[in-house]
VMD Tcl script that builds the backbone (N, CA, C; Angstrom):
set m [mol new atoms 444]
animate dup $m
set s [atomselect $m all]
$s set {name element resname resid chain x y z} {
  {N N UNK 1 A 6.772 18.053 -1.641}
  {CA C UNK 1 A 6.476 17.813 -3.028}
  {C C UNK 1 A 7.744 17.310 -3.716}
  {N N UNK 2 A 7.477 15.994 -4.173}
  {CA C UNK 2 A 8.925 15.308 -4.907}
  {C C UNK 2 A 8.668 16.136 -6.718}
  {N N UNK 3 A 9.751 17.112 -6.992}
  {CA C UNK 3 A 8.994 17.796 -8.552}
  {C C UNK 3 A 10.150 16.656 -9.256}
  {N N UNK 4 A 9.366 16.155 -10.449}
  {CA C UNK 4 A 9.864 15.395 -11.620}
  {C C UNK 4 A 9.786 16.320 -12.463}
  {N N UNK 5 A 11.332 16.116 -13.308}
  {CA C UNK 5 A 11.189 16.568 -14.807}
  {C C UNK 5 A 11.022 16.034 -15.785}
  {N N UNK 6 A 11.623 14.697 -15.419}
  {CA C UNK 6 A 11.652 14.044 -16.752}
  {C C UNK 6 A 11.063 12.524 -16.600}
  {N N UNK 7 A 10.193 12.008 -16.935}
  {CA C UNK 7 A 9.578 10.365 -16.557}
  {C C UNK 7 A 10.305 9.684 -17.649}
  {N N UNK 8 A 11.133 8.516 -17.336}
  {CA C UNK 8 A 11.419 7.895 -18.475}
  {C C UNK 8 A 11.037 6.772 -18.166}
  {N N UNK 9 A 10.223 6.053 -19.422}
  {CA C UNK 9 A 9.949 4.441 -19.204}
  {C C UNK 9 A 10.445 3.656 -19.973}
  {N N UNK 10 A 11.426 2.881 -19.872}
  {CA C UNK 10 A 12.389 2.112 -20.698}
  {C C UNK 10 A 12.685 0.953 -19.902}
  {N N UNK 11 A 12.537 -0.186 -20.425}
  {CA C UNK 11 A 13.031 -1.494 -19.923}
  {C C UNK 11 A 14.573 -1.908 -20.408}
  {N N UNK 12 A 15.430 -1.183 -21.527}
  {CA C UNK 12 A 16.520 -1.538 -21.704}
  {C C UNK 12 A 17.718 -1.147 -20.839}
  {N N UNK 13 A 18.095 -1.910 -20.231}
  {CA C UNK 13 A 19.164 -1.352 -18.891}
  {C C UNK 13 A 20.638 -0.588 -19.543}
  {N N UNK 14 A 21.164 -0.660 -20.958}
  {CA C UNK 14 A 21.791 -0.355 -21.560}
  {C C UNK 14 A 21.565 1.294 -21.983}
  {N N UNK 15 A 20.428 1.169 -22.301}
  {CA C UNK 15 A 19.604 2.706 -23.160}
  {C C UNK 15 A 19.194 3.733 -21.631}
  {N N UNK 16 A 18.963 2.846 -20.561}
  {CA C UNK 16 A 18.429 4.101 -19.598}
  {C C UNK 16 A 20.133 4.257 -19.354}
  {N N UNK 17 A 21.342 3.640 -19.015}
  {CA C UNK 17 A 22.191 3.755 -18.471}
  {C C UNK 17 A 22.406 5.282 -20.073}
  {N N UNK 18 A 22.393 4.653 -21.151}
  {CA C UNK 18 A 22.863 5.950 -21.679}
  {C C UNK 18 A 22.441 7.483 -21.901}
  {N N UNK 19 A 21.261 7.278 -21.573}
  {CA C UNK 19 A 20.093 8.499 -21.473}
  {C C UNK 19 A 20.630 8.629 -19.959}
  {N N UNK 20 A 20.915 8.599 -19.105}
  {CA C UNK 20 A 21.572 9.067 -17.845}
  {C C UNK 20 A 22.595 9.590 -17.937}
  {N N UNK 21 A 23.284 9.153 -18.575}
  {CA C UNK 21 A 25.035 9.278 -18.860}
  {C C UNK 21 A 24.897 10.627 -19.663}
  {N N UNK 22 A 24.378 10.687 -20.759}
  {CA C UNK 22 A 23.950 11.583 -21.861}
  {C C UNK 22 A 23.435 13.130 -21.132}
  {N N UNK 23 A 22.725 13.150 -20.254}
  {CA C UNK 23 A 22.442 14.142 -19.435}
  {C C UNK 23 A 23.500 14.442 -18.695}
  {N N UNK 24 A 23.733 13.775 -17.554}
  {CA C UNK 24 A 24.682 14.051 -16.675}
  {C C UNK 24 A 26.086 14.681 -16.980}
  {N N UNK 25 A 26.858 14.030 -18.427}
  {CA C UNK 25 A 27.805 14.307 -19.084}
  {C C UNK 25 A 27.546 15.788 -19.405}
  {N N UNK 26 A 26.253 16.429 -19.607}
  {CA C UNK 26 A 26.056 17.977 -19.887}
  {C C UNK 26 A 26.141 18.853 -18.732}
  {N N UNK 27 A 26.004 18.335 -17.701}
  {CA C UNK 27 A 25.337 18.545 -16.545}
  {C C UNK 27 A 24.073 19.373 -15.997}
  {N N UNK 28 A 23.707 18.132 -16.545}
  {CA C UNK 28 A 21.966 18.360 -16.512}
  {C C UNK 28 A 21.394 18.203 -15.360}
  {N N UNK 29 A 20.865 18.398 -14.314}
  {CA C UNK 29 A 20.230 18.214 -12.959}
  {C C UNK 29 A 18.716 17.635 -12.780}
  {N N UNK 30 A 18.154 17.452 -14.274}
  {CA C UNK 30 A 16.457 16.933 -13.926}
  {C C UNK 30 A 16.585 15.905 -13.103}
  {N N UNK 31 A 15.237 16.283 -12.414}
  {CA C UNK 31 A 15.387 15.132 -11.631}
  {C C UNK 31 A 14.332 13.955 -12.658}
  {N N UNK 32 A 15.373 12.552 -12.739}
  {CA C UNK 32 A 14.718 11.291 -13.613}
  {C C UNK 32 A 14.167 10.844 -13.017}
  {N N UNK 33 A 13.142 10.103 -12.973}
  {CA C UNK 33 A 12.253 9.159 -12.702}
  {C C UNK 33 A 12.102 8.032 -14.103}
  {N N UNK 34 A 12.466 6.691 -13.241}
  {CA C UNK 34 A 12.755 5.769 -14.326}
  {C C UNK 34 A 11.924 4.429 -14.006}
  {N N UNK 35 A 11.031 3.898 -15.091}
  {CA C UNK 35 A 10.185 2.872 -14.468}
  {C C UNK 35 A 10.822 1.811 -15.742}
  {N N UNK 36 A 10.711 0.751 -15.613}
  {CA C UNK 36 A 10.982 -0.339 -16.399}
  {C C UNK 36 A 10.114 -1.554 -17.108}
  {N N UNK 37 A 9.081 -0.723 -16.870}
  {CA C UNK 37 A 7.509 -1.958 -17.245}
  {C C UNK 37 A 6.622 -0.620 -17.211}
  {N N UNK 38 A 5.750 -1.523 -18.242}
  {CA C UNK 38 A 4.268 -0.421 -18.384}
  {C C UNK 38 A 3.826 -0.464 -16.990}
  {N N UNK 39 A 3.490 -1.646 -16.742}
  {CA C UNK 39 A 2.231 -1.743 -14.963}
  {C C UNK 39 A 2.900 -0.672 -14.083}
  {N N UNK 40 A 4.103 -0.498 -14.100}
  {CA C UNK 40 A 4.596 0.444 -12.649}
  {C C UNK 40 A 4.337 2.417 -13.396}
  {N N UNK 41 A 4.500 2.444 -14.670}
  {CA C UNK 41 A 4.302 3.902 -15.246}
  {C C UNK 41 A 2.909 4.349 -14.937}
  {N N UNK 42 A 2.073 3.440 -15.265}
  {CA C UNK 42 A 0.388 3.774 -15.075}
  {C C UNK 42 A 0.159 3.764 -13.996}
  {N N UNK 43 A 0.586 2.757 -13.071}
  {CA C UNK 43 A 0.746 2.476 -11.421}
  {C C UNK 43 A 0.616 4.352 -10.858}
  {N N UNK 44 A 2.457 4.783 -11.303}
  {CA C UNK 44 A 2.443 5.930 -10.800}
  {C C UNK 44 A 1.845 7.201 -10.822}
  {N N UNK 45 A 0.892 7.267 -12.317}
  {CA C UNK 45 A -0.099 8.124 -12.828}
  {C C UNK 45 A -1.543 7.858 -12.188}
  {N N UNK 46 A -2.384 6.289 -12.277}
  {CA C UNK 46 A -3.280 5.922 -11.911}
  {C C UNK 46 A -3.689 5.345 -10.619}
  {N N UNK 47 A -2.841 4.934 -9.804}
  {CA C UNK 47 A -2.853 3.690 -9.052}
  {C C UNK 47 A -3.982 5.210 -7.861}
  {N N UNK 48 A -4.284 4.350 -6.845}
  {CA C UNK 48 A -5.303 5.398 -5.825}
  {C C UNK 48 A -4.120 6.038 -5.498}
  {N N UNK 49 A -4.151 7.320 -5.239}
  {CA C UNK 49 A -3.492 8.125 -4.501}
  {C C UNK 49 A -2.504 8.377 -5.741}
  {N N UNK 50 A -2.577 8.408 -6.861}
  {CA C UNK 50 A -1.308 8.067 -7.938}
  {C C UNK 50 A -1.435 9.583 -8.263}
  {N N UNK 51 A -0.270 9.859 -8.963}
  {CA C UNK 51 A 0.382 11.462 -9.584}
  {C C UNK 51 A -0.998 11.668 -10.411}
  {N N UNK 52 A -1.282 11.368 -11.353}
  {CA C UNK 52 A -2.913 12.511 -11.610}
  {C C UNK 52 A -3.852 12.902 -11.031}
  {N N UNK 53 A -3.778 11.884 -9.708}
  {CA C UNK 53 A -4.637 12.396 -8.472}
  {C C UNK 53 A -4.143 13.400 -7.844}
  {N N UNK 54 A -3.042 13.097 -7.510}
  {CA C UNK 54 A -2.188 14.317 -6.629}
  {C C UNK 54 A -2.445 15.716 -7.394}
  {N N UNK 55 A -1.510 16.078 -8.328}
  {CA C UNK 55 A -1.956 16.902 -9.080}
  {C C UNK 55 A -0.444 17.634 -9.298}
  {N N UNK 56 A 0.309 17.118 -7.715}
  {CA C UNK 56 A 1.407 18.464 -7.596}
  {C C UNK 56 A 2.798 18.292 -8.573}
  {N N UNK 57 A 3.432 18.427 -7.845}
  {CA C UNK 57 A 5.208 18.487 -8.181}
  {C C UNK 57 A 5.569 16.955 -8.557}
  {N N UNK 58 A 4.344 15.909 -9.079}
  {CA C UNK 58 A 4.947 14.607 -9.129}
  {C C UNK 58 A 4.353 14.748 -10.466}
  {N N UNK 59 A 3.945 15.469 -11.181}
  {CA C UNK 59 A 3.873 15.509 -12.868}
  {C C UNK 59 A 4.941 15.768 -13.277}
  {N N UNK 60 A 5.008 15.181 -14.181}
  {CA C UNK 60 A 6.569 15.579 -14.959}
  {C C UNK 60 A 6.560 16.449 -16.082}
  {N N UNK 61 A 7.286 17.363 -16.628}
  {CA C UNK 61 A 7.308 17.966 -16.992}
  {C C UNK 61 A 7.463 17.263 -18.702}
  {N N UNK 62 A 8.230 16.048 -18.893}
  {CA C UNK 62 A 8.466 15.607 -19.956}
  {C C UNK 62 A 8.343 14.185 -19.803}
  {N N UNK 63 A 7.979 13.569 -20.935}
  {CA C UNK 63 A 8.301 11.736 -20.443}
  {C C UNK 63 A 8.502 11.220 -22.317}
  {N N UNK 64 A 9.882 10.487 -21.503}
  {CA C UNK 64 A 10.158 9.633 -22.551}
  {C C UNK 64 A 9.928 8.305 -22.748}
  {N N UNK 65 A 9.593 7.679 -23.615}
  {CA C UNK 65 A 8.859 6.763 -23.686}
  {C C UNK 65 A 9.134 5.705 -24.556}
  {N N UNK 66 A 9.869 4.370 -24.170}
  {CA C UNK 66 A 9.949 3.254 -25.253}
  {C C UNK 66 A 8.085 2.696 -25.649}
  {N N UNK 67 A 8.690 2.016 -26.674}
  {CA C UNK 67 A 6.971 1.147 -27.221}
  {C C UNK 67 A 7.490 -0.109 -26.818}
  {N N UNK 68 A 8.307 -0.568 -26.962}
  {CA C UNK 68 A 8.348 -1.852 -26.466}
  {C C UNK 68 A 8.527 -2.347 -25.543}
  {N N UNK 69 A 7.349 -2.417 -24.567}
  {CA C UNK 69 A 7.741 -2.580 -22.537}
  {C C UNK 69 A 7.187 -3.768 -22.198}
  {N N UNK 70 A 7.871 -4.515 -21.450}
  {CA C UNK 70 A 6.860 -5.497 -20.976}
  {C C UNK 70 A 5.656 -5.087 -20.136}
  {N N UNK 71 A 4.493 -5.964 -19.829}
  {CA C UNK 71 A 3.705 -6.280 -19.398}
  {C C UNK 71 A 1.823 -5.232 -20.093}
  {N N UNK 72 A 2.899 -3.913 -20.350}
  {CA C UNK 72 A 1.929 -3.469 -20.251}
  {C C UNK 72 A 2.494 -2.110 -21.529}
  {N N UNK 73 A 2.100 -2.205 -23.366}
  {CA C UNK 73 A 3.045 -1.563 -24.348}
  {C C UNK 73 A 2.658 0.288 -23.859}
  {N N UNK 74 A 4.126 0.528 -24.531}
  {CA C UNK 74 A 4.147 2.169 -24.724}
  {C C UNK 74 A 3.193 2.843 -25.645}
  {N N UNK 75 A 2.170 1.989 -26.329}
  {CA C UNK 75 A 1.376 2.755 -27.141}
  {C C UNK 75 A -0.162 2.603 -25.941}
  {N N UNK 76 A -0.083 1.783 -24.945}
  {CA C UNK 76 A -1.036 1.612 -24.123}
  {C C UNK 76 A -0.937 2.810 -23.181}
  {N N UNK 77 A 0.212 2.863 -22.432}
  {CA C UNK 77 A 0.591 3.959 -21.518}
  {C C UNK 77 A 0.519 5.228 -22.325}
  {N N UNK 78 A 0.912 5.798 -23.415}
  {CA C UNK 78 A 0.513 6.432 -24.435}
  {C C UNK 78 A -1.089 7.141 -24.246}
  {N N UNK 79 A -1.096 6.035 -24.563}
  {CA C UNK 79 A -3.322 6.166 -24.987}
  {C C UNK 79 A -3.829 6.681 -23.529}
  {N N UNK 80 A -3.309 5.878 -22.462}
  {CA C UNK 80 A -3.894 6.535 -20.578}
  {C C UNK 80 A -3.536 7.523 -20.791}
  {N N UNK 81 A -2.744 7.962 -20.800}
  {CA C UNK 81 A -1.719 9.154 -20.362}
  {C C UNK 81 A -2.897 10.757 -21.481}
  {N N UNK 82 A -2.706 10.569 -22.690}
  {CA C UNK 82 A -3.924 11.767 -23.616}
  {C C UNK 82 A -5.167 11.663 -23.212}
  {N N UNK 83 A -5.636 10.546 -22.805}
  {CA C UNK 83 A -7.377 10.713 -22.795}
  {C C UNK 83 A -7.603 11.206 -21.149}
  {N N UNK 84 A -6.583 11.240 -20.237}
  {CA C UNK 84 A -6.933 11.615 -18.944}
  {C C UNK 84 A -6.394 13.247 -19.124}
  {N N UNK 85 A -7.487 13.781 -18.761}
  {CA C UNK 85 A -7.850 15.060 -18.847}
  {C C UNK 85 A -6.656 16.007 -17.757}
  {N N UNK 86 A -6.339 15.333 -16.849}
  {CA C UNK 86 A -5.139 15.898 -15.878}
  {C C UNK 86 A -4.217 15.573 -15.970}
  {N N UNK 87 A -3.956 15.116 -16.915}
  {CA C UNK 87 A -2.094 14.709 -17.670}
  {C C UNK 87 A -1.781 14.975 -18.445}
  {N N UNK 88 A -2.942 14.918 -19.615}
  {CA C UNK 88 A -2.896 14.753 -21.222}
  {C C UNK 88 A -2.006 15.833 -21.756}
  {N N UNK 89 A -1.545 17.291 -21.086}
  {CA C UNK 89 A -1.154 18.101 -21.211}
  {C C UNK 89 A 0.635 18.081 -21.022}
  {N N UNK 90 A 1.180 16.739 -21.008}
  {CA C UNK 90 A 2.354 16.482 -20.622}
  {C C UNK 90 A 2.876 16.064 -21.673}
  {N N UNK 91 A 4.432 16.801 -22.463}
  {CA C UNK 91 A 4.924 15.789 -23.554}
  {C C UNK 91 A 4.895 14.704 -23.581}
  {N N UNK 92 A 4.898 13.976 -23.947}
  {CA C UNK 92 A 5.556 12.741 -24.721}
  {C C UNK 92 A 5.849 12.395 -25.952}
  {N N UNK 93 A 7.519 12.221 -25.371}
  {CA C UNK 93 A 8.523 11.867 -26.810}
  {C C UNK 93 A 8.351 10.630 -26.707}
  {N N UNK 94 A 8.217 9.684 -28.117}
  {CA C UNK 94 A 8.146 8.116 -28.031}
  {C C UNK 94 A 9.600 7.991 -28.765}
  {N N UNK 95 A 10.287 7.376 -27.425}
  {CA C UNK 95 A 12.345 6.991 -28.380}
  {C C UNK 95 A 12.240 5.791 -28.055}
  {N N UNK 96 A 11.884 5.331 -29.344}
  {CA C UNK 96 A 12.099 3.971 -29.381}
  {C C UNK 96 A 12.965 3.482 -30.481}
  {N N UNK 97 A 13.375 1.972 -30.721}
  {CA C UNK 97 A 13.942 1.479 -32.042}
  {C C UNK 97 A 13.161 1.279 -33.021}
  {N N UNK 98 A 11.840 1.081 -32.926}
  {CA C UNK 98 A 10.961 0.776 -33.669}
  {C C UNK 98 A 10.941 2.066 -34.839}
  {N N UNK 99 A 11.287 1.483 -36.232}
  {CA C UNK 99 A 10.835 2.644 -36.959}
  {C C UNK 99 A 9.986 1.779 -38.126}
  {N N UNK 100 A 8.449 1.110 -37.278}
  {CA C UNK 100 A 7.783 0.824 -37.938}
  {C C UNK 100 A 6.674 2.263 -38.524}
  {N N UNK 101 A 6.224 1.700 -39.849}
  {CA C UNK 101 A 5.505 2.747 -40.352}
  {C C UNK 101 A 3.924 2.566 -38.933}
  {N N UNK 102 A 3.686 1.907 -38.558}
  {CA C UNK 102 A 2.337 1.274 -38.000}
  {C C UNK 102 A 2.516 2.092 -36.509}
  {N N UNK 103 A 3.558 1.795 -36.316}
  {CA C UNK 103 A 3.928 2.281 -34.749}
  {C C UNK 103 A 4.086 3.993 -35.044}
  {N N UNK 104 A 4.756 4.202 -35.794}
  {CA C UNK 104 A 4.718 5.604 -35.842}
  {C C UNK 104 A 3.141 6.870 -35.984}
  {N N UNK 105 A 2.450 5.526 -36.876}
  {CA C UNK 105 A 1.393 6.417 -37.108}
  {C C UNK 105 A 0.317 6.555 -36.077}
  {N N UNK 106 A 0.153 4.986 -35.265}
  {CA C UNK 106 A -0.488 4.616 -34.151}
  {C C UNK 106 A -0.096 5.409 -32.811}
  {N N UNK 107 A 1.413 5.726 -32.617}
  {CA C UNK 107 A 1.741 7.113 -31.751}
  {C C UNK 107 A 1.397 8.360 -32.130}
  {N N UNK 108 A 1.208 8.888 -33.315}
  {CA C UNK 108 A 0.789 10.133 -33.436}
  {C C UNK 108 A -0.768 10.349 -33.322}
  {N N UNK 109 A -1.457 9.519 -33.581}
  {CA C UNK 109 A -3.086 9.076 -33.776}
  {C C UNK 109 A -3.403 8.944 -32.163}
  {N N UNK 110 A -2.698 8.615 -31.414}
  {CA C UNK 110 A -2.675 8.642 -29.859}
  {C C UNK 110 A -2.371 9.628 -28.916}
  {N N UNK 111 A -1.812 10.630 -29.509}
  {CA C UNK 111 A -1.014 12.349 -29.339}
  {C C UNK 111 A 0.147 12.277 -28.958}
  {N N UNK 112 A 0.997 11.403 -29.117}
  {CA C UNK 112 A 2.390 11.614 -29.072}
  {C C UNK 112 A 3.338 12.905 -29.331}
  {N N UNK 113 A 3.816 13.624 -29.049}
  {CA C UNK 113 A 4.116 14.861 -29.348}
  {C C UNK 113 A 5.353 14.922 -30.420}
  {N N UNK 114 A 6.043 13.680 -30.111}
  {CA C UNK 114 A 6.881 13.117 -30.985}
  {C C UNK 114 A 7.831 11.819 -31.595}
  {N N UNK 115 A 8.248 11.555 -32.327}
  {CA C UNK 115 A 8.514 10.063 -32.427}
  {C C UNK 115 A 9.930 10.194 -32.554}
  {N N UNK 116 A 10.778 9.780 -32.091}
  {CA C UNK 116 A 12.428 9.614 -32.271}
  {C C UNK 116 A 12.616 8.197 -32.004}
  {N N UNK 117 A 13.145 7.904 -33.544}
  {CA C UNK 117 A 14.113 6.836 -33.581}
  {C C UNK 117 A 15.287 6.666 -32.947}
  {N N UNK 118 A 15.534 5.964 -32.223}
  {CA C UNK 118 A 16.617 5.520 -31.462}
  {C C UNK 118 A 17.831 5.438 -32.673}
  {N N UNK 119 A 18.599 6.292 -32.375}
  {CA C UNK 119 A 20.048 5.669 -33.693}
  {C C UNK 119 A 20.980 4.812 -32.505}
  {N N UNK 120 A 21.862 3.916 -34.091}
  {CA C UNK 120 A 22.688 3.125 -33.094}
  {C C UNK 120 A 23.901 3.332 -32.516}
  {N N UNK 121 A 24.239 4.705 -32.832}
  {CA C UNK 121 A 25.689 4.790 -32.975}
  {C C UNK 121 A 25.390 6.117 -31.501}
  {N N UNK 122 A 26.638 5.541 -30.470}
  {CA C UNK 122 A 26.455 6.058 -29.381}
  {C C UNK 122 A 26.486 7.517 -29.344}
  {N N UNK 123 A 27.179 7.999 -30.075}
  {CA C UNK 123 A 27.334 9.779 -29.892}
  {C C UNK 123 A 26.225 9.885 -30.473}
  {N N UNK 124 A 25.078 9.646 -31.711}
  {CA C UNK 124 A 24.174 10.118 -32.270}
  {C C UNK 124 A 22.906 9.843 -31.237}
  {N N UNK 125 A 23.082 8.642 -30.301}
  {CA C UNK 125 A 22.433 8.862 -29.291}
  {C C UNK 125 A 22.056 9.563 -28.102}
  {N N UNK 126 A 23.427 10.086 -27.267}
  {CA C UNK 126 A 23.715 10.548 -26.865}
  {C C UNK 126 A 23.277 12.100 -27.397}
  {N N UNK 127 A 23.509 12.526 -28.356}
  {CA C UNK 127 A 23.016 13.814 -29.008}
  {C C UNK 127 A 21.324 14.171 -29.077}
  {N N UNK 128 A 21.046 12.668 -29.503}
  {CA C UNK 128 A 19.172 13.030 -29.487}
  {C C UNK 128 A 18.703 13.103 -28.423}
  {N N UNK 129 A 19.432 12.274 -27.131}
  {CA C UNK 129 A 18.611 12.200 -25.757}
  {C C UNK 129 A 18.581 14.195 -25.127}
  {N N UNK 130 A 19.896 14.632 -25.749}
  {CA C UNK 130 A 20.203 15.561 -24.861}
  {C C UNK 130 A 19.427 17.518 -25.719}
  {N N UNK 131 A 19.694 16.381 -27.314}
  {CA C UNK 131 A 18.288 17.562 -27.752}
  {C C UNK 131 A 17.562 17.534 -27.646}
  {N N UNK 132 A 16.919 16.550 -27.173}
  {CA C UNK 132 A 14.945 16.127 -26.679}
  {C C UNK 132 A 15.039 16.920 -25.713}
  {N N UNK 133 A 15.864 17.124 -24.331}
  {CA C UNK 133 A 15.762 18.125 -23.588}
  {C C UNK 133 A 15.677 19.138 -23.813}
  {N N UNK 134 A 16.553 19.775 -24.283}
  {CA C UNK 134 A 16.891 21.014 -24.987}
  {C C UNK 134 A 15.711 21.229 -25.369}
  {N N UNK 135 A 14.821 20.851 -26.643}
  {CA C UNK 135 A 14.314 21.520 -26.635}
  {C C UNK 135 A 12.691 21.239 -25.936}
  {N N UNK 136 A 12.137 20.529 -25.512}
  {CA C UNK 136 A 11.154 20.261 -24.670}
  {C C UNK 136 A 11.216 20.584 -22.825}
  {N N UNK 137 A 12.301 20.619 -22.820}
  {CA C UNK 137 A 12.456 21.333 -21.447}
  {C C UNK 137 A 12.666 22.761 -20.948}
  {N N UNK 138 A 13.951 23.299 -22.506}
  {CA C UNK 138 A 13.951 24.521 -22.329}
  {C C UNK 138 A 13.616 25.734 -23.252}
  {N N UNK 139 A 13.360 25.307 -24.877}
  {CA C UNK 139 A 13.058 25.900 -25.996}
  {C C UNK 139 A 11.652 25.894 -26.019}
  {N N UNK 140 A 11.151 24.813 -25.880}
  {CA C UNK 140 A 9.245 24.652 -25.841}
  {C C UNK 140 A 8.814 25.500 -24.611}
  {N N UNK 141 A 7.582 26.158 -24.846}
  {CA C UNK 141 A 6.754 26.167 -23.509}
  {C C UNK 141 A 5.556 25.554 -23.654}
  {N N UNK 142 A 5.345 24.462 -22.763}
  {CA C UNK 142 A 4.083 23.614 -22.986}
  {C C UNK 142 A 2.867 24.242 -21.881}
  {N N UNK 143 A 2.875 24.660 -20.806}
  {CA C UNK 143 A 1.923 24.801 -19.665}
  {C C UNK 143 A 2.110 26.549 -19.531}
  {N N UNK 144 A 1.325 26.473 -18.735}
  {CA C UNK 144 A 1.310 28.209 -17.470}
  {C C UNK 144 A 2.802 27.207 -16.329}
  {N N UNK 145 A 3.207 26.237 -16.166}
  {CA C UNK 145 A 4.109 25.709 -14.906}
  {C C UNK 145 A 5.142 25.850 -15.466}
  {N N UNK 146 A 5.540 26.441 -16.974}
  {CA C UNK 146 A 6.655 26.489 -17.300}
  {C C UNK 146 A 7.398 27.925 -16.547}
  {N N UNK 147 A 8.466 28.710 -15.995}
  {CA C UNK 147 A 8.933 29.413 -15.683}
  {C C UNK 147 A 9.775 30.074 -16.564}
  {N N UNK 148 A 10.632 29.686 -17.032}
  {CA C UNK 148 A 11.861 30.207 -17.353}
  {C C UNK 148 A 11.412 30.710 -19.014}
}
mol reanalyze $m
mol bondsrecalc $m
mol representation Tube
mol addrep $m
């Protein structure tokens, strides 16, 4: 059983490098899982044989989530992810740049658990990636799979 903690789907090679950095610098151990396009996130949830089928240690415990992905948007992967009855039960933080009023409301109307604006300034980034953990990994209890 490969166990994920954290799914992140982000196409910016800059922003995953700092959401890596941002953890690691704490020394954080989740194990990431990082996709870079919508088609490969749903892929890994839906595809035959895909993680909502499985059921096991390949759910993640948290997933972060840009809106702006190619091929296939974060408010789409969003929308799969709540209406399937064997996932729907999984955070999702939407950290994106977008601090449209439309996008924000269209993620919460979709069950987003939460919306974080991306700030630009690297330590304030660095700070939100590593309180989204904090508290969705270890302050929240979302499931009966939580332990600690």
């Amino acid at each position: 059983m490969n166990v994920v903690d954290i799914l992140l789907v982000e196409d910016n090679l800059h922003d995953i490098e700092m959401i890596i950095e941002a953890l690691s610098s704490r020394c954080i151990t989740d194990k990431v899982l990082i996709f870079n396009d919508g088609v490969a996130a749903l892929d890994y949830f839906f595809s035959p044989g895909g993680c909502a089928e499985k059921g096991d240690g390949c759910i993640p415990r948290l997933i972060i989530l840009d809106l702006k992905l190619p091929k296939v948007s974060g408010l789409e992967i969003l929308k799969r992810i709540k209406t399937d009855e064997r996932i729907k039960h999984i955070p999702v933080v939407v950290f994106t740049s977008s601090n449209e009023v439309k996008d924000r409301y269209e993620s919460y109307m979709l069950g987003a658990n939460s919306y974080i604006v991306k700030p630009m300034d690297a330590d304030a980034f660095s700070k939100f990636v590593c309180d989204i953990r904090l508290y969705w990994l270890s302050m929240n209890k979302t499931t009966a799979h939580d332990t600690a």
